[in-house]
N, C-alpha and C positions, 0 to 999 in steps of 0.2 A: 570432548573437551570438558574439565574439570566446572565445578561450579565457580570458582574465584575465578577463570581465567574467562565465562564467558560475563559474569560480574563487570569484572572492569571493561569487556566488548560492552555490554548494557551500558554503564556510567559514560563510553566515549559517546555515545549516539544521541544527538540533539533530541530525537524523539523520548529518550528515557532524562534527559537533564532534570535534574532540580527533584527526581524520586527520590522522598525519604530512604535514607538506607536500611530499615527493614523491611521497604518494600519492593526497594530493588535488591533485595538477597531471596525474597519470594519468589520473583521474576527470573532469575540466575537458576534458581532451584527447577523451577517448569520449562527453560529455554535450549531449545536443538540449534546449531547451526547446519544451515543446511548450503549446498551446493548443488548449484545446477550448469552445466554447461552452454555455451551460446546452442539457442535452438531449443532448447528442452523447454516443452509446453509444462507452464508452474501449475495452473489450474485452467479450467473450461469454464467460459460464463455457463450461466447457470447449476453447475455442480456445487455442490457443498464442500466447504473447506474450514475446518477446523482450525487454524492458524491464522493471526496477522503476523504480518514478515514485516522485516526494516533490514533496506537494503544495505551492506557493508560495505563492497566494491562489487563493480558490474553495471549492468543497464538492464533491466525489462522493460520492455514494451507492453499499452495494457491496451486491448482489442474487443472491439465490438461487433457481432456481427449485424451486417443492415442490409434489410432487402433491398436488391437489387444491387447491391453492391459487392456482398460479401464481407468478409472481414476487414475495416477500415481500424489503423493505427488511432487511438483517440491521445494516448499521452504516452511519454518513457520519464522513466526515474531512474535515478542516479543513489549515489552509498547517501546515506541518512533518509531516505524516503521509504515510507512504510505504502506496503500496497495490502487487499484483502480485508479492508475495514469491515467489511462486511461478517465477519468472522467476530467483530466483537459488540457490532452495532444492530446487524440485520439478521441472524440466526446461520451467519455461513453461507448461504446462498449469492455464488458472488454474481457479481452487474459486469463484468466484461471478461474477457482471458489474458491471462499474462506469460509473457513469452519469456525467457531468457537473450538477450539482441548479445550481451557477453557474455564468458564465462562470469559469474555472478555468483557472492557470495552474502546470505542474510541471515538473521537472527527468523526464529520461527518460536511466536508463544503462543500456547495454545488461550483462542479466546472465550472458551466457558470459565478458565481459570482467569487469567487476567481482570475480568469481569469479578470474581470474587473477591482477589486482592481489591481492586479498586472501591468495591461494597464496604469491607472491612477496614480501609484506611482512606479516610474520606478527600487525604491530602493527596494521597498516590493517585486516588480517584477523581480528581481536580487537575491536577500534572497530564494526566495520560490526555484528557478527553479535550482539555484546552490544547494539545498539540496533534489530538484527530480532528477538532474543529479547524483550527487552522491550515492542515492538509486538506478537508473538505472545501473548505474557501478556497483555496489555489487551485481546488481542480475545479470547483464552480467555473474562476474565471478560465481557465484551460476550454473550458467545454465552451464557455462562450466565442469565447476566437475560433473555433472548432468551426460551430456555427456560422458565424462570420464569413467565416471560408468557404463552406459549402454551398452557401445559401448568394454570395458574392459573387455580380456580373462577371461574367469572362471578360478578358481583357479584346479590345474590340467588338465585344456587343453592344447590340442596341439598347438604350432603356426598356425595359420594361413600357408597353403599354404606346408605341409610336408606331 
């Protein structure tokens, strides 16, 4: 895909809103889209992954593995949700695996560069991270209710402790 045409994919995506426009032509310049088919494993918790993604249409599901359980669904995202933050906060090493649930189509930048852009434009730098802070807070609360669930009497049980 041509640098203008994934430019204006970048300017539709809430996650890229409100980038100055020479830093979303930076962005356009370093950005693949990629495709994955439903089923297609995106990454393995624990493997290093050079990209954060924002999803354009499709669903992943994002997976953790837990002893005794196996792989437990912890959340799915939908087109404007970026997943692999870790790619631009944590050194890549990501915290769960992400599945493909649809055929799924996302933006992929790479996060050593993005990380630069946003060092060198302190506005681009301010844009991006106040809309990865706000993804982190909804997954915050996601995991809460996660929790919730897990940890929440069966229906028909006893209280605890009678």
């Amino acid at each position: 895909m041509e640098t203008e045409a994934v430019k204006t994919l970048l300017g539709g995506l809430a996650f890229m809103a409100d980038l100055p426009e020479h830093a979303l032509d930076e962005c356009a310049a370093v950005t693949t889209v990629a495709d994955f088919a439903a089923g297609t494993i995106i990454f393995d918790e624990g493997a290093v992954n050079p990209s954060l993604y924002v999803v354009i249409r499709g669903r992943v599901g994002l997976d953790m593995q837990v002893p005794g359980r196996g792989r437990v669904r912890v959340l799915s995202l939908g087109p404007g949700e970026m997943l692999a933050w870790s790619a631009l906060l944590g050194g890549g090493t990501m915290t769960v695996s992400a599945v493909a649930l649809r055929d799924t189509q996302a933006v992929a930048l790479p996060g050593a560069r993005l990380l630069e852009i946003c060092g060198a434009n302190h506005e681009a730098g301010f844009h991006v991270m106040q809309r990865m802070a706000s993804a982190l807070a909804q997954r915050l609360v996601a995991t809460r209710l996660q929790l919730l669930d897990l940890f929440a009497e069966p229906a028909g049980a006893a209280p605890l402790g009678s």
